[in-house]
Phi, psi and omega in degrees: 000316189300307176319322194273299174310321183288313189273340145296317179298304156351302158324282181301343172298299158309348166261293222291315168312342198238015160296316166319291182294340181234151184268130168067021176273352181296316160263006154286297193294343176270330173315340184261313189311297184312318151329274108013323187237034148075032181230148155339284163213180202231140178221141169234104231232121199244137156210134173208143181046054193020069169202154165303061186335279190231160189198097207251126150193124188287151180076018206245116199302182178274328171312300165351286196318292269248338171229043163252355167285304180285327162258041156058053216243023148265008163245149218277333193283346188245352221236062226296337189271326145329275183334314200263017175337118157238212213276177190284125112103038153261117161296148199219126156214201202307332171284342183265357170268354203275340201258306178321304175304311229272327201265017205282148150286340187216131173295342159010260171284349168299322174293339191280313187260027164245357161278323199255002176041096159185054192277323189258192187125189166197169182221198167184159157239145195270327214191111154207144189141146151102023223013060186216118123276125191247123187224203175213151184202136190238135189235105190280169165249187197304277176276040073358241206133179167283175184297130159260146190312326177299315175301322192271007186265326181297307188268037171234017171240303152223094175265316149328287203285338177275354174288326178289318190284358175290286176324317184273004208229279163312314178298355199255303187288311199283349162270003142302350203258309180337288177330297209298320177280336152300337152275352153278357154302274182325342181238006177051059165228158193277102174246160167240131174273152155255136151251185212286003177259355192106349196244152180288079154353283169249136148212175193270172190313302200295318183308313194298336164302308201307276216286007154084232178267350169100024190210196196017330191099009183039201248265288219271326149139329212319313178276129143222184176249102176223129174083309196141008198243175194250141176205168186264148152348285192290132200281344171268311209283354189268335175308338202263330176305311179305314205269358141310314185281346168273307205309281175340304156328305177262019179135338198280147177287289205222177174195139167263124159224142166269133169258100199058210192244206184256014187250336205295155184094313204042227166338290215278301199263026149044047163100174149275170183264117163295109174258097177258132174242098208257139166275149195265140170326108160307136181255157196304334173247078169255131180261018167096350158325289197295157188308155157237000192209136189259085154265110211251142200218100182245157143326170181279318200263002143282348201275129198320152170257029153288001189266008175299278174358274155347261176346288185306334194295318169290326201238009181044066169239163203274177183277004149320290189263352164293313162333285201316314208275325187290308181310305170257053198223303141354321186128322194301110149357150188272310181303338157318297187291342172290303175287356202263341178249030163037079205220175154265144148318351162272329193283300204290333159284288178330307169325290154346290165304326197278327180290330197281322176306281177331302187290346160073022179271170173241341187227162183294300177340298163310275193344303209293321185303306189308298182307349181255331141307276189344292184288286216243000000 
């Protein structure tokens, strides 16, 4: 028997270490797991800021997911097994739910896991803190029967190996979040990773210029870091940034916002900051770890002048007065713009009239807004 237990425990040590690392390992290891503790299936249950992160059960139809969604079944008042929650890596199996059930507010989920036969079983948690739970669970049926002692010692060695393999798993997304700001370190751009709670995962070198020491706002103030989160100086403009970064949170692909405008600063401060915020793909194992929202932060008098191309195109300007035009939509002085294209202020006002004529605006002020819906 002893001999026999070690080498399934064994077993399971080895699908959980190598689910981080092999496609489709995750569910070979609970699929083993499931196996091994004598249950039907092996479940792996994310739950943060009241909602449901993740809900890993291999083989499991989409109707599951889909009405375990629907009676809310990551809340303890509706869920007995939620409810009976205990400490990291204490086992919970049917006395602690037979005791769970008598306080459930609701019939909900009983009918719900007695349609899917998972009536029986144990659980643990794996991960609590940060508001994130991570939990583990083997969910027997009807003829299973409940767990015998032999079952919850099988599942509680592993339950070791899947915290670790949780853990290499998460060490996996933040050094992924890394990689990725060092490559906008290389191309020197500002960049912030998000995680899926608002606070700043990552940022590259150039971000970290932007928000200064994260307490003052670096040079020009636009940006800071409080708390770990990213916010603007300005009490309208971070309102307007927060409610870009929930948007982005719940789904929006991408979004443009100016952090002040393209003219402020002029010559010294290059402007306002242009925030473009794509929300990131999720990937098929995400554990609540990995970055959700990508924000890139440029100056005004940085932003390529490939956008020239575009510009002419829409408004039919020469390559010249598109320059001229991208240039004061930038922020950029007229005596700037004269000397950098080594013109007089008449041939660049005359320029000027021609670009505004073309663009069917009467003021610069107009040019700039229109070239900045066009672009940006």
């Amino acid at each position: 028997m002893d001999s026999l237990f070690a080498r399934e425990a064994g077993e399971v040590e080895n699908a959980f270490l190598a689910a981080p690392f092999e496609e489709d390992g995750w569910n070979a290891a609970l699929r083993l797991f499931a196996r091994r503790t004598g249950s039907s299936r092996a479940q792996l249950l994310g739950l943060g800021d009241d909602a449901t992160l993740f809900n890993f059960m291999p083989d499991i139809d989409a109707a599951y997911q889909r009405e375990f969604l629907e009676i809310e079944g990551w809340r303890p008042e509706v869920n007995w097994r939620v409810a009976a929650s205990g400490r990291p890596l204490e086992i919970l199996s049917e006395a602690h739910y037979d005791v769970a059930r008598q306080h459930s507010g609701t019939d909900d989920y009983e009918e719900h896991i007695r349609r899917w036969d998972g009536v029986h079983g144990c659980q643990t948690v794996l991960v609590e803190g940060e508001g994130l739970l991570v939990g583990l669970a083997a969910l027997r049926s009807e003829r299973d029967g409940r767990t015998g002692r032999r079952d919850r010692k099988l599942f509680a060695a592993g339950a070791t190996y899947a915290l670790a393999a949780v853990r290499m798993q998460q060490a996996m997304a933040q050094r992924g979040a890394a990689m990725t700001v060092n490559a906008f370190d290389a191309i020197d751009v500002a960049a912030f990773l998000i995680d899926r709670r608002g606070a700043v995962a990552a940022l590259s070198g150039a971000a970290e210029a932007i928000v200064g020491d994260r307490a003052g706002g670096g040079a020009d103030g636009a940006l800071r870091l409080r708390r770990g989160r990213l916010g603007a100086a300005r009490r309208d403009a971070d309102a307007a940034l927060q409610a870009a970064l929930g948007r982005a949170l719940n789904g929006e692909a991408m979004q443009q916002l100016w952090i002040g405008s393209p003219q402020e600063g002029g010559r010294e401060g290059g402007g306002g900051l242009l925030c473009e915020i794509f929300r990131l793909p999720r990937r098929e194992w995400d554990f609540g770890f990995d970055p959700r929202v990508l924000v890139v932060a440029r100056r005004a008098a940085d932003i390529p002048a490939m956008r020239i191309v575009p510009l002419r195109a829409a408004l039919g300007l020469t390559e010249a007065e598109a320059e001229i035009a991208l240039r004061l939509a930038n922020g950029e002085a007229r005596e700037d713009i004269a000397a950098g294209r080594g013109t007089s202020a008449q041939t660049l006002g005359t320029q000027i009239k021609s670009i505004l004529r073309k663009s069917d605006v009467a003021r610069e002020a107009e040019l700039t807004a229109l070239v900045n819906r066009l672009l940006r």
